[in-house]
Every structure is written in C-alpha cells, then in structure tokens.
C-alpha positions as CSV (number, residue, x, y, z in Angstrom):
1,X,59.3,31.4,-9.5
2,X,60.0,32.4,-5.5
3,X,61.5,29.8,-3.6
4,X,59.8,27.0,-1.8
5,X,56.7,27.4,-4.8
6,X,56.4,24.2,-6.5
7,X,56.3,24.1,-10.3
8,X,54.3,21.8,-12.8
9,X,57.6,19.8,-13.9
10,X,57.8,18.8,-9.8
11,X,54.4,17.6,-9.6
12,X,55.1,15.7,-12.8
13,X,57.9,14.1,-11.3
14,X,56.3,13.3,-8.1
15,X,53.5,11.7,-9.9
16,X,55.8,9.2,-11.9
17,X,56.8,8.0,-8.4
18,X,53.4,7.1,-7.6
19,X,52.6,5.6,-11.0
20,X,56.1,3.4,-10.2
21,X,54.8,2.7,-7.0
22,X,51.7,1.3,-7.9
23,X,53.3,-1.1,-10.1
24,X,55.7,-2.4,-7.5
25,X,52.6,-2.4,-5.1
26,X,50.9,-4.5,-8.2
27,X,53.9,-7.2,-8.2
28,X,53.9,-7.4,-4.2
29,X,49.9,-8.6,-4.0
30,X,50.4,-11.3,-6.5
31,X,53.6,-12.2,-5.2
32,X,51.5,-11.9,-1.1
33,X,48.7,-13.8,-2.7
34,X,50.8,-17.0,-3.3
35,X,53.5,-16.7,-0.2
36,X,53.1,-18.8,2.5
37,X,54.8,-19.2,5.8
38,X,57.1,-16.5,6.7
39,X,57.7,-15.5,3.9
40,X,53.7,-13.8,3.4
41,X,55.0,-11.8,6.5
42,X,57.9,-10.4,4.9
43,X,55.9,-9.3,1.7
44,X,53.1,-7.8,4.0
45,X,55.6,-5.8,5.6
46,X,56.6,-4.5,2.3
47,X,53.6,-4.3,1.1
48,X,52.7,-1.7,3.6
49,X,56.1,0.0,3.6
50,X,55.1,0.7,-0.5
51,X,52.2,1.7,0.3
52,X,53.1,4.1,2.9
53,X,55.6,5.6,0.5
54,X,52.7,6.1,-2.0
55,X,50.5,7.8,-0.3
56,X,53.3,10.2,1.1
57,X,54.0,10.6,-2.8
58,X,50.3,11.4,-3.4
59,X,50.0,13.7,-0.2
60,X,53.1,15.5,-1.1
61,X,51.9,15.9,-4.9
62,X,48.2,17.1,-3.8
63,X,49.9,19.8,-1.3
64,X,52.1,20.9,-4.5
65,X,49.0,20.5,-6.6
66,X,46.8,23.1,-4.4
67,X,49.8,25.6,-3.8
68,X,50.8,25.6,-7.5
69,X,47.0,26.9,-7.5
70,X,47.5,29.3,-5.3
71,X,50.0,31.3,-7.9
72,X,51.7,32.3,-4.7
73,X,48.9,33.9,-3.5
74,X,48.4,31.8,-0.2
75,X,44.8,32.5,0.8
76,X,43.4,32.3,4.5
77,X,41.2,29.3,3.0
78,X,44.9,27.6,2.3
79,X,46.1,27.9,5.1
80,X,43.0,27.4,7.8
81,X,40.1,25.5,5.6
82,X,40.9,22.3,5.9
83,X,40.9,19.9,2.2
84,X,39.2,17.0,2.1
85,X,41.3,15.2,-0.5
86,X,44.5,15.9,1.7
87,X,42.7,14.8,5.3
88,X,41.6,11.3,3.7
89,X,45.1,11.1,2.0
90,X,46.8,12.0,5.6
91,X,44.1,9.7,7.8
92,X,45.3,6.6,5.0
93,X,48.6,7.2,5.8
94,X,48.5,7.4,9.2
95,X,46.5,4.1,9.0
96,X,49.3,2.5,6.9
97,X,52.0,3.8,9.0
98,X,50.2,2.2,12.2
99,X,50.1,-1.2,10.2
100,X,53.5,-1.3,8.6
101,X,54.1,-0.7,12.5
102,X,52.9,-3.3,13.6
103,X,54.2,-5.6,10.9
104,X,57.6,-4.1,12.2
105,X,57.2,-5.6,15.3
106,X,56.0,-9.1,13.5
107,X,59.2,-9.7,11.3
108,X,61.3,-9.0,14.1
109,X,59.8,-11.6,16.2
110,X,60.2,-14.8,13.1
C-alpha cells in the first residue's frame, strides 16, 4: 500500500476510539446530570472536550473511509466535490470546539 493510503485495520482502530469515547461521553452525562455547583462546570467542560475528540475521531475515520474508497485513485470529485457527511461532521466540531471554548474561559474564572 503507498504511503499516506489508509488501510481497513486503521479505520478499525480509529473506530474503537470512538466506540471508547462514546462510553466515556455516556458516564460524563449521568455523572453532569447529578453535579451541582462547580463541579457541573468542570464536567461540562469535559464533556465537550470528549466530545470534541469524538467527532475529530469520526472526521478523521470518514476521510480514511472515503480515500480507502478511492483505491488510490484520488478523483477530481475527491478532491473538489464537497461530502456532506464530512461538512456536517466538520461544522459539529467546529461548534463543539467554540463551546469547550468557552467553557475554557468559565473554569478558569471559578
């Protein structure tokens, strides 16, 4: 396989990093839905730092996903023609990264 072409046992990996993260992000809601105080700002923050790092797994594994497709073959399409799974997985990630952002700012200040 040339270099920089991703390979099935990759994307395999990749996905057992989201499947991880979902169940940490699964823990961190039930933990978020009975915090109070300060503490609820802490676990928001995390919450959004997991998240972030999920969909950056499920961006990454979609791009692998498409190019693996590809059979190194990279088509004008792939290049130019934009996917619509991969914009809404990049426009909720930009979204989380604002709001992990701002939650930055929020458990700096308590």
């Amino acid at each position: 396989m040339p270099q920089g072409m991703p390979d099935a046992k990759t994307i395999g990996k990749i996905q057992e990093q989201i499947a991880q993260l979902e169940r940490r992000l699964e823990q961190t809601e039930d933990q978020l839905n009975q915090a109070t105080g300060n503490d609820r700002y802490f676990l928001q923050h995390s919450y959004y730092m997991l998240k972030r790092e999920l969909y950056e797994y499920r961006l990454s594994a979609q791009l692998n996903t498409l190019k693996l497709a590809m059979q190194n073959r990279l088509s004008y399409e792939y290049l130019y023609t934009q996917d619509d799974e991969v914009a809404e997985i990049g426009w909720q990630l930009n979204q989380l990264r604002i709001k992990r952002r701002i939650y930055d700012y929020i458990v700096q200040a308590v």
